[in-house]
C-alpha positions in Angstrom: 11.1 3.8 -2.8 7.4 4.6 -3.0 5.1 1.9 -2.8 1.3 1.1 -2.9 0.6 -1.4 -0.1 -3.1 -2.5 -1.3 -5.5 -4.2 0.7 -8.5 -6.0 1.3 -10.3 -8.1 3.5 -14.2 -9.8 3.6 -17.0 -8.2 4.4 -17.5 -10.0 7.6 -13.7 -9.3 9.0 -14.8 -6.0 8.4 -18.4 -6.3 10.2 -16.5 -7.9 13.5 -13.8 -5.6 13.7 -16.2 -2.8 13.5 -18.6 -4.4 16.1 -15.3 -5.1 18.0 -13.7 -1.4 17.5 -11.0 -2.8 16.0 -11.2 -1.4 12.4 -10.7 2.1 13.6 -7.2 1.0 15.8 -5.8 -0.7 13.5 -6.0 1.9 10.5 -5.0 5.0 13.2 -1.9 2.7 13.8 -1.0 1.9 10.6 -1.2 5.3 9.5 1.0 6.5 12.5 3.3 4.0 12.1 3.6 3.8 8.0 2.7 7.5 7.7 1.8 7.2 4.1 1.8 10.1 1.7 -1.7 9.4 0.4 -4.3 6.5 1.8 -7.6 5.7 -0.5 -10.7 3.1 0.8 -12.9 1.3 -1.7 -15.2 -1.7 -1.9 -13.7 -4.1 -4.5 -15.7 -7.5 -5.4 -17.7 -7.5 -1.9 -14.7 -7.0 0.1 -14.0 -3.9 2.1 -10.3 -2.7 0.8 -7.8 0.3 0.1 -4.6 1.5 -0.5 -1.8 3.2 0.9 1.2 5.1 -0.8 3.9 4.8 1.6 7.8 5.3 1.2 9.9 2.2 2.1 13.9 2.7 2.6 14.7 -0.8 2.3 12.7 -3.9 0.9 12.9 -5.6 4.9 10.1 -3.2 5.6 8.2 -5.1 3.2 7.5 -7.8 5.8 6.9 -5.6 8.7 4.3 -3.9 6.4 2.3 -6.7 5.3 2.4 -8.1 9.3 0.7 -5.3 9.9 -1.8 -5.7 8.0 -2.1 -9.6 8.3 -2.2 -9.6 11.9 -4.4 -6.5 12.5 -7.4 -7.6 9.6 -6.6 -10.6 8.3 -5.9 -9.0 5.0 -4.7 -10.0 1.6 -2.1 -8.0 0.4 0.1 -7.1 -3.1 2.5 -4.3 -3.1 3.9 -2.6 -6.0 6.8 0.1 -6.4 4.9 3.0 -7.7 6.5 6.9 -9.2 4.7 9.9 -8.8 5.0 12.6 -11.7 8.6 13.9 -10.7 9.6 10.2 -10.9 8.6 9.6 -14.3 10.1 12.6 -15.2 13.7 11.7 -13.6 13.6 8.3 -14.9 12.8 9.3 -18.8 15.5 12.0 -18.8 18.0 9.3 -19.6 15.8 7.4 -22.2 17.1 8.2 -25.3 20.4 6.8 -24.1 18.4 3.4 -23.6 16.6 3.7 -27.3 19.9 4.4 -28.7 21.1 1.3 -27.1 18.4 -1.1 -27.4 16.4 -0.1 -29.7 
């Protein structure tokens, strides 16, 4: 299942693990180890922050996930299961079955 791991963490984690060479470890690692189809940084209310698109075969990887990115910048987290185009498309083919049933 695809899923956007998004993150964020203070400007002054940030600042430290920059200072420290941390920052750039961490996200090498995570995108070695998560390999994620797509990865996106922003600023979002003062905080440094980001997202990744990553596929997940089961829901334990959820934990080992957001460890990763607890542990490595003290970030705050929220995942969310996520489709792409080809998604959509595959789960609408059968809609009309659902409309006819519930609607």
């Amino acid at each position: 299942m695809r899923v956007m791991v998004k993150f964020s963490f203070s400007a002054d984690a940030g600042n430290s693990a920059i200072r420290a060479g941390k920052l750039e470890k961490v996200f090498q690692q995570l995108t070695e180890d998560l390999k994620p189809e797509a990865a996106y940084f922003h600023a979002e209310n003062g905080d440094r922050g980001g997202f990744f698109i990553v596929n997940m075969a089961e829901s334990s990887q959820i934990a080992d996930t957001a460890e990763r990115l607890f542990f490595g910048l003290n970030a705050r987290i929220e995942l969310v299961p996520v489709m792409n185009a080809d998604d959509l498309r595959k789960g609408l083919s059968g809609v009309q079955e659902t409309i006819r049933r519930y609607g």
